[in-house]
Phi, psi and omega in degrees: 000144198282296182260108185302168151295147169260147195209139162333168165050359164272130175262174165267018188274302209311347181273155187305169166290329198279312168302352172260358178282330191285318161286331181292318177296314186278357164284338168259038168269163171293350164206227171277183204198119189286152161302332183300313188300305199305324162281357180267000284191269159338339202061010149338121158286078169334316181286345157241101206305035094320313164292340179262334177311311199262358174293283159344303186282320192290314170326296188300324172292001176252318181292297176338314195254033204009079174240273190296187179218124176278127142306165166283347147300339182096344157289168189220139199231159171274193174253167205256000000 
């Protein structure tokens, strides 16, 4: 599996780098975060929903295996 589940004792260096750029970003915005920040964050062209959509999708597939955590708003905060 490319991205493991976080489980105690999984660090986050086991993730490919561009996933850990992706955590790293929402972890240094200053609160929570839409995916549009994190691609801008990224150098992502925000402005054209193609490009922001599979950003999108790699954020939910990291909350699925929990490593960031989705609000009910749609931002994303890391775990603590």
């Amino acid at each position: 599996m490319l991205i493991p589940h976080r489980t105690s004792g999984v660090e986050e260096s086991v993730l490919p780098p561009y996933y850990q750029r992706i955590l790293a970003s929402v972890r240094q915005a200053a609160g929570p975060v839409m995916a549009r920040q994190v691609g801008e964050l990224l150098g992502v062209d925000v402005n054209v929903r193609p490009k922001l959509e599979p950003l999108r999708g790699k954020l939910v597939r990291r909350v699925d295996r929990g490593w960031p955590r989705k609000l009910p708003d749609g931002r994303f905060t890391p775990r603590l």
